[in-house]
C-alpha positions as CSV (number, residue, x, y, z in Angstrom):
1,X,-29.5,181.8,214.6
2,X,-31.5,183.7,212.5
3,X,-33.5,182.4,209.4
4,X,-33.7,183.9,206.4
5,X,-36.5,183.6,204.8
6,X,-38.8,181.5,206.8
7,X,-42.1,182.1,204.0
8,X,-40.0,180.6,202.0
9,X,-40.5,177.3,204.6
10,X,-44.1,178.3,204.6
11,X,-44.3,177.7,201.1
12,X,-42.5,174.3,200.9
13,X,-45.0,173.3,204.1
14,X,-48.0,174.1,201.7
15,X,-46.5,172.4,198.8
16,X,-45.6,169.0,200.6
17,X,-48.2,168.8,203.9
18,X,-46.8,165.3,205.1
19,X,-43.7,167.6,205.8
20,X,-45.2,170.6,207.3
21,X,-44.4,169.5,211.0
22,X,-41.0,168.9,210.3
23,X,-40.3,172.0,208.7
24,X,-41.7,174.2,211.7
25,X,-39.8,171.3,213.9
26,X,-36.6,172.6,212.0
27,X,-37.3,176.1,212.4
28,X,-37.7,176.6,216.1
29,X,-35.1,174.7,217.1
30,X,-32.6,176.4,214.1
31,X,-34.2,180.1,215.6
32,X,-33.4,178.2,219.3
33,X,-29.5,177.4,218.1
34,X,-26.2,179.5,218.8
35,X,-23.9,177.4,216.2
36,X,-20.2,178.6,215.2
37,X,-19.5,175.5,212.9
38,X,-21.2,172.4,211.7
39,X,-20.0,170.2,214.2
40,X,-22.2,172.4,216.6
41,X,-24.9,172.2,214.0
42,X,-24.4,168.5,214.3
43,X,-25.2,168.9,218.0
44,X,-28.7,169.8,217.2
45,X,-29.2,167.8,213.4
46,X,-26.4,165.0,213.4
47,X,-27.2,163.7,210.2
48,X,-26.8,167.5,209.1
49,X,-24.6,167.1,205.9
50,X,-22.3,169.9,204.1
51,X,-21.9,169.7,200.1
52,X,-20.0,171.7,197.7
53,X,-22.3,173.0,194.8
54,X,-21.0,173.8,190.9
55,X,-20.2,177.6,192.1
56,X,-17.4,176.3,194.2
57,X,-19.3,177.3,197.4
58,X,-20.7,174.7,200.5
59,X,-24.2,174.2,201.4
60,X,-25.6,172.7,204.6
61,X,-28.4,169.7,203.2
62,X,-30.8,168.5,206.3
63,X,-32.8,165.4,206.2
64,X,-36.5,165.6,207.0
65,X,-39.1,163.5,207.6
66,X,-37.2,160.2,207.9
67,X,-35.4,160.7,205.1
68,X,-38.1,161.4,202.9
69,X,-36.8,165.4,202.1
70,X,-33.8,166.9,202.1
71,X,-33.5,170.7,203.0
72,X,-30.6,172.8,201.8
73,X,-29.4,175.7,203.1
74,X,-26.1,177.8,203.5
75,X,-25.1,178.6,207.0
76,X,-22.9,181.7,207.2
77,X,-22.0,181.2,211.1
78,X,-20.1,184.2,211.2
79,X,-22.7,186.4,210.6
80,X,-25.8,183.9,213.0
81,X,-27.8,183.1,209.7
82,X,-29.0,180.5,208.1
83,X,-30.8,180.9,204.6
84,X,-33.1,178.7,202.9
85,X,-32.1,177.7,199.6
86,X,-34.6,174.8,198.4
87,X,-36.6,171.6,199.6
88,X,-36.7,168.7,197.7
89,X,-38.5,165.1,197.6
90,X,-35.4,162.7,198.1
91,X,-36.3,161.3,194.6
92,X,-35.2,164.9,193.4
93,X,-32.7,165.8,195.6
94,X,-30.5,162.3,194.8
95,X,-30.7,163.3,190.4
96,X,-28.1,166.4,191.9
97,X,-29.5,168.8,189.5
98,X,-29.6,171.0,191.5
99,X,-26.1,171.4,192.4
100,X,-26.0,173.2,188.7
101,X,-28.4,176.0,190.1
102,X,-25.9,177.3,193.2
């Protein structure tokens, strides 16, 4: 797959160190992956969930560091990429605000 825009992972892993590892974790082994749907994304991340924002359109939300983060992303398998939306503490994640902002 390829991974648009992996900075933007750079600058989460700077913002929140105790999730650094996890992040790069997530990256090589998205970069490694060949996925056509999410059950092949489940494959690699079973507990890889999809959610439909306020703009009608579905994201792919990952769960990092035991729960403590959730990434979200939108996977457009047709096209092999994978785009980073936004990282959140759990705490923030679970008020769904920002399901508003996509």
């Amino acid at each position: 797959m390829r991974l648009i825009k992996r900075t933007t992972l750079e600058v989460y892993a700077a913002r929140h160190p105790k999730a650094a590892s996890a992040l790069r974790g997530w990256a090589r082994l998205t970069l490694a992956g060949d996925w056509t749907s999410l059950v092949e994304t489940r494959r690699t991340f079973p507990h890889a969930d999809q959610v439909r924002v306020r703009s009608g359109r579905s994201v792919t939300i990952f769960n990092l560091c035991g729960n403590d983060f959730r990434l979200i992303t939108a996977i457009h398998y047709d096209r092999r990429k994978v785009f980073v939306l936004n990282f959140l503490p759990h705490s923030e994640y679970s008020r769904n605000q920002w399901k508003d902002r996509l």
